[in-house]
PAZAPA-4460 file (N, C-alpha, C; in steps of 0.05 Angstrom, whole numbers, plus 32768, in hexadecimal, padded with zeros to 4 digits):
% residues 139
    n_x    n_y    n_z   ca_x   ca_y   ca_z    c_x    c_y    c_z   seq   type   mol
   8011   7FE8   8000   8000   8000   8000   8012   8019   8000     1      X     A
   800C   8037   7FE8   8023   8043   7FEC   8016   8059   7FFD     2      X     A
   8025   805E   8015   802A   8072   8025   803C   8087   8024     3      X     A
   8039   80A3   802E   8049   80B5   8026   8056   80BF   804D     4      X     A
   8070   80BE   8050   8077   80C1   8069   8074   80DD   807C     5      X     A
   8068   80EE   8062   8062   810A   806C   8048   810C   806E     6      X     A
   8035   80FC   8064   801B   8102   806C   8009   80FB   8080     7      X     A
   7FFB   8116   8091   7FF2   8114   80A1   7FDF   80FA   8097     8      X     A
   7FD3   80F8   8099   7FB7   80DC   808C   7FCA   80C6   808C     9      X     A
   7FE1   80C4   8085   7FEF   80A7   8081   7FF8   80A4   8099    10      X     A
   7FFB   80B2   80A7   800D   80B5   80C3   7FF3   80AF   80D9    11      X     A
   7FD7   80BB   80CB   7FC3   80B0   80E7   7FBD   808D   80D5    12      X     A
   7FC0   8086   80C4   7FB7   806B   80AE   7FCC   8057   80C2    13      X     A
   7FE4   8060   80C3   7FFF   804F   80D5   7FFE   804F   80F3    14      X     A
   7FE6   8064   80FD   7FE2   8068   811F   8002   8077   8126    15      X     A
   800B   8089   811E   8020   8096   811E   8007   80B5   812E    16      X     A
   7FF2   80B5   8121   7FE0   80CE   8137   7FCF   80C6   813C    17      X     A
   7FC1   80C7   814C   7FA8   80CB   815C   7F90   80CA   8144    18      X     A
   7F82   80C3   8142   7F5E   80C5   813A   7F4A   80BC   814E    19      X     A
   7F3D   80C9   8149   7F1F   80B5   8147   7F07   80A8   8132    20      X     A
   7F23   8094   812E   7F13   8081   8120   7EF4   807D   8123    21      X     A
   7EDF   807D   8110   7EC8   806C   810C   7EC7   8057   8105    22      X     A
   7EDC   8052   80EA   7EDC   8033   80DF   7EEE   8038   80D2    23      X     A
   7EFF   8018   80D1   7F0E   8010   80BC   7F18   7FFA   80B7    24      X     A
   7F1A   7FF3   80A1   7F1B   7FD2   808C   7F3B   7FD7   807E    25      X     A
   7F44   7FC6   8070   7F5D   7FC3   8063   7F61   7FD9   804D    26      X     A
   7F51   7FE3   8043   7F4C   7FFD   803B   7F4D   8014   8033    27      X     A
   7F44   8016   8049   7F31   8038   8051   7F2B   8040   8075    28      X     A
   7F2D   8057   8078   7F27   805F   808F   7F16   8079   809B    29      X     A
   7F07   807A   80A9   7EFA   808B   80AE   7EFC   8095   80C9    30      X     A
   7F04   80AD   80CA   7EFF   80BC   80E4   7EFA   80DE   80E8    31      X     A
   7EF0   80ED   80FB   7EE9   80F9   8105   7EFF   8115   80FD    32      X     A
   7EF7   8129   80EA   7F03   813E   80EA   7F04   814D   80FE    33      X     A
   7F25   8155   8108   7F26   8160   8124   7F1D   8180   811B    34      X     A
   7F1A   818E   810B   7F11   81AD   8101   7EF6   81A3   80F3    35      X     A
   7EDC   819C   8110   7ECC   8197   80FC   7EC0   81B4   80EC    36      X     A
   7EB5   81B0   80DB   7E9A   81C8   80D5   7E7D   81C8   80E5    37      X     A
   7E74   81AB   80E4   7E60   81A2   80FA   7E69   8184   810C    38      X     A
   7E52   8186   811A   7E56   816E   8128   7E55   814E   8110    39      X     A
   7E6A   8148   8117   7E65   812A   8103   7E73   812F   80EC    40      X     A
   7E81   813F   80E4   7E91   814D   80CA   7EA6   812E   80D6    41      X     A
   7EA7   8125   80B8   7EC5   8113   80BC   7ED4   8111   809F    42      X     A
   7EDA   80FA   80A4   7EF0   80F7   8080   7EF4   80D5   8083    43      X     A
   7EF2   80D4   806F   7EF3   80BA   8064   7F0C   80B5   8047    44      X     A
   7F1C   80A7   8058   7F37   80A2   803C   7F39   808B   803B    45      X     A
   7F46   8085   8026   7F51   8071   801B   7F72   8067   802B    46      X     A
   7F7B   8057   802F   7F90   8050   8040   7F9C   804F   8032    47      X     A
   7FAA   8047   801A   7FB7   8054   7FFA   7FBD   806A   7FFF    48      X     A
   7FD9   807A   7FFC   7FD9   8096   8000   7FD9   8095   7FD6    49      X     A
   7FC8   80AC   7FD0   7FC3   80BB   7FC3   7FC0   80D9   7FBB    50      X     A
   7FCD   80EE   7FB8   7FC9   810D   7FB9   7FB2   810C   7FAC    51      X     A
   7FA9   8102   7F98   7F8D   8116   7F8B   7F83   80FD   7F80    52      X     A
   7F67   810B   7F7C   7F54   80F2   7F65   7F61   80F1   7F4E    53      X     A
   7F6B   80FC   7F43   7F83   80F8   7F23   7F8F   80DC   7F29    54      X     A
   7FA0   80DB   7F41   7FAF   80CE   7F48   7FAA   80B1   7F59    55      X     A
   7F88   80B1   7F59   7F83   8094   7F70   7F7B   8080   7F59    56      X     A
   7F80   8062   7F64   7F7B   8054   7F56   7F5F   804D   7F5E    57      X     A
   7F4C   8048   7F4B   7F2B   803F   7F3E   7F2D   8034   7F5B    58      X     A
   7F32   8015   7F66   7F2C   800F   7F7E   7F2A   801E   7F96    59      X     A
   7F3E   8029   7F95   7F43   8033   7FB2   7F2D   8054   7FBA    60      X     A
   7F2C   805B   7F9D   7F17   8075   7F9F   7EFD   805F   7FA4    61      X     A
   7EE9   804F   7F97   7EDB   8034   7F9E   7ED5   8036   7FBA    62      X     A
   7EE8   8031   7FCC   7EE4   801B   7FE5   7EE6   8038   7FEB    63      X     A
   7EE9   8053   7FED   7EEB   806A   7FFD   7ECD   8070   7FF9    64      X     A
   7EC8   807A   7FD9   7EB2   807C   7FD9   7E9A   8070   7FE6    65      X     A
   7EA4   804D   7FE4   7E86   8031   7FF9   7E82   8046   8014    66      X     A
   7E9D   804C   801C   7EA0   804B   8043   7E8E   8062   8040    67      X     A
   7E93   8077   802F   7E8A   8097   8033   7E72   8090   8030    68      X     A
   7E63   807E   801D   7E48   8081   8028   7E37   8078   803D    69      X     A
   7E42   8061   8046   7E45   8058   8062   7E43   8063   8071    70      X     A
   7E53   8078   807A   7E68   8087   808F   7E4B   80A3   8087    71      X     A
   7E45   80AB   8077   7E34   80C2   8071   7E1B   80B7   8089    72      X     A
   7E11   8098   8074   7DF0   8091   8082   7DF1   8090   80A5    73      X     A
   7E11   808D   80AA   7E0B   8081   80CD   7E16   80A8   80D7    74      X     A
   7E18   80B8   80C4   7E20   80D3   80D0   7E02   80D7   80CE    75      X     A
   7DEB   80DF   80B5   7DD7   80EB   80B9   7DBF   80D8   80CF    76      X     A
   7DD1   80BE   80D7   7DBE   80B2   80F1   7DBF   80BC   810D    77      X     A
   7DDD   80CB   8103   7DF0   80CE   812D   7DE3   80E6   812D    78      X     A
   7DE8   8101   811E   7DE3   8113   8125   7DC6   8121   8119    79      X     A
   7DBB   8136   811B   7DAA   8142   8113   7DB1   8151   8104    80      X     A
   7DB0   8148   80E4   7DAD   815E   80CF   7D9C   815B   80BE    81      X     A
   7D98   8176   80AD   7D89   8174   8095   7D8F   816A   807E    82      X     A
   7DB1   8166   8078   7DC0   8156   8065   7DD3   8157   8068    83      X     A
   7DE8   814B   8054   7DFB   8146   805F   7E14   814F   803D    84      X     A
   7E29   815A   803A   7E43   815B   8030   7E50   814D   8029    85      X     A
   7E4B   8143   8011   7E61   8137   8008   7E78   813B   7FFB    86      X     A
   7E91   8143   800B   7EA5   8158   7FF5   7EC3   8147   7FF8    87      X     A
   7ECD   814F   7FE4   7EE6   8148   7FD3   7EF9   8160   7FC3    88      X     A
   7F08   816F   7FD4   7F1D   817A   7FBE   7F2D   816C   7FB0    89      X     A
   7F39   817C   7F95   7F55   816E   7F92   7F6D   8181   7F90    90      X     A
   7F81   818B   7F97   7F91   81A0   7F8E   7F97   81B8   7FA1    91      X     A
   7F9D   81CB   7FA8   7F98   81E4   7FB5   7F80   81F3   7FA9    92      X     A
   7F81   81F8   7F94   7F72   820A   7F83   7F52   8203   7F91    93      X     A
   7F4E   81F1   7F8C   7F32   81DD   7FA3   7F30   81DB   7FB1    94      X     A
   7F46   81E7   7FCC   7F46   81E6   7FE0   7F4D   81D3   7FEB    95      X     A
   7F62   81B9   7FE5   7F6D   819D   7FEE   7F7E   81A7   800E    96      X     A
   7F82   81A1   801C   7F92   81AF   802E   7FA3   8196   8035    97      X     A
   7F9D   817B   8039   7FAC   8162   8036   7FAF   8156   801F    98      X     A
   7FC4   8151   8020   7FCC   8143   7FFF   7FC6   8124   7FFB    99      X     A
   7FAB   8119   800D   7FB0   80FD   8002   7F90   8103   8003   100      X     A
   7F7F   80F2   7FED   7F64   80F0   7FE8   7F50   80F5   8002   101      X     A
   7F48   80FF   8005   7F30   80F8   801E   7F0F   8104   8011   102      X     A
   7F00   80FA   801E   7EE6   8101   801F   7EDC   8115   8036   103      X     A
   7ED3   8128   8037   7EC6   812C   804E   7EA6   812A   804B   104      X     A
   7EA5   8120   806C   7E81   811C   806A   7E78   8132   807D   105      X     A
   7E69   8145   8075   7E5E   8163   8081   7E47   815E   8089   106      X     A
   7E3B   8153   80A3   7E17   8162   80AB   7E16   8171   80AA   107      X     A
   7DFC   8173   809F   7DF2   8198   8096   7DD1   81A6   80A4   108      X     A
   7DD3   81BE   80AC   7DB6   81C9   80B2   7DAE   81D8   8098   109      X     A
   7D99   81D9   8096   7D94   81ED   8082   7D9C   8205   807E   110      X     A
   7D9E   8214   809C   7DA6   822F   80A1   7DC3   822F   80B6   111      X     A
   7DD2   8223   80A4   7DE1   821E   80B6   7E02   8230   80B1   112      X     A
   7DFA   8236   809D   7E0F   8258   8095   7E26   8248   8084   113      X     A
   7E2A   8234   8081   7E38   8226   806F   7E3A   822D   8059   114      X     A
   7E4C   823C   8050   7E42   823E   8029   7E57   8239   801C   115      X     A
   7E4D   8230   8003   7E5F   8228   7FEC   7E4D   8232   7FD4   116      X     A
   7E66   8249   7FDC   7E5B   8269   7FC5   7E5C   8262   7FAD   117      X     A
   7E53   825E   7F9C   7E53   825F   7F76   7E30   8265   7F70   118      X     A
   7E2D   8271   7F62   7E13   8278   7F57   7E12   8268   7F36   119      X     A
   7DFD   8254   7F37   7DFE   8247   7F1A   7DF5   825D   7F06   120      X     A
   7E02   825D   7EEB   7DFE   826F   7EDC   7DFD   825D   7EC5   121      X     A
   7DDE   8264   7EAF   7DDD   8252   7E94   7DF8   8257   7E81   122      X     A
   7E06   823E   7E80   7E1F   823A   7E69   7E1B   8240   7E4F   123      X     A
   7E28   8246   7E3F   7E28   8248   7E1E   7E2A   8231   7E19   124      X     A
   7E18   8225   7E05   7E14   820F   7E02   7E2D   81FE   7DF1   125      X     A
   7E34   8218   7DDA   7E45   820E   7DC7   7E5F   820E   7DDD   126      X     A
   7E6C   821D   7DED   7E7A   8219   7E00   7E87   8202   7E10   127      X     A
   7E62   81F8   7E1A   7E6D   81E5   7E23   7E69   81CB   7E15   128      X     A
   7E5D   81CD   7E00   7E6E   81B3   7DF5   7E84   81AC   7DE8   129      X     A
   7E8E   81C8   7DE2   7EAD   81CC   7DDE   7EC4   81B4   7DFC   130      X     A
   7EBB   81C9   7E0C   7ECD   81C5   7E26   7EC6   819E   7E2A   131      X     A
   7EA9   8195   7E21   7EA3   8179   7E21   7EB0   8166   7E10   132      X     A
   7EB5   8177   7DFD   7EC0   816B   7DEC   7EE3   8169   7DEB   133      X     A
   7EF3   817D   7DFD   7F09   817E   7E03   7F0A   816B   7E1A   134      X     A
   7EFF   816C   7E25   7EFF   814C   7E42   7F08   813A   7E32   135      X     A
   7EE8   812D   7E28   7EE3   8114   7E14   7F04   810D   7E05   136      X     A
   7F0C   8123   7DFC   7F27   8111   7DF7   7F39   8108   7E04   137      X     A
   7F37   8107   7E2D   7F4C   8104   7E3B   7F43   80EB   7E45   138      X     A
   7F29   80DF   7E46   7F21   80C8   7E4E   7F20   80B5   7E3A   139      X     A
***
């Protein structure tokens, strides 16, 4: 399994720090973000160190993704929310602040001052099937 000796996440994956674990399998692991946003905010990784989704292999994003939904259904059972966050940076630019894959799982109130500012605005059509069509050739 490749681990990176500077990363915080590989270093709690090795019990080199402290968590609080919820669960974990040969895997993946899930525990308790110590800066939550709400109560029950955690993260869910892959035990694979990986910096970004570019970079994880199909499985290991898989068995992160199984746990995260898991790990979501027994968060919107523990606590009282109206929904719940499902987020993933990759990069700085996105706001990554650890360099190995994680999920976070966010309870949410409705009014709960949380925001993730972008206002949807109708696309140019010819635009974006330009930009669709520049993907389509990387996959």
């Amino acid at each position: 399994m490749a681990s990176d000796p500077n990363c915080i996440f590989c270093k709690i994956v090795a019990g080199e720090i402290p968590s609080f674990k919820l669960y974990e399998d040969d895997e993946t692991l899930a525990f308790m973000d110590i800066n939550p946003v709400h109560d029950g905010h955690c993260l869910v990784i892959p035990k694979a160190h990986s910096p970004n989704v570019m970079e994880i292999g199909p499985e290991d994003f898989a068995a992160a993704a199984r746990l995260a939904a898991k790990v979501a259904k027994a968060v919107n059972a523990a606590v009282s929310c109206d929904g719940i966050n499902l987020m993933q940076a990759n990069g700085e630019g996105a706001g990554q602040s650890v360099g190995h894959v994680h999920l976070h799982i966010i309870p949410r109130q409705k009014a709960d001052g949380l925001l993730f500012n972008w206002e949807p605005k109708p696309g140019e059509r010819g635009h974006i099937a330009s930009v669709a069509a520049r993907i389509r050739e990387f996959l």
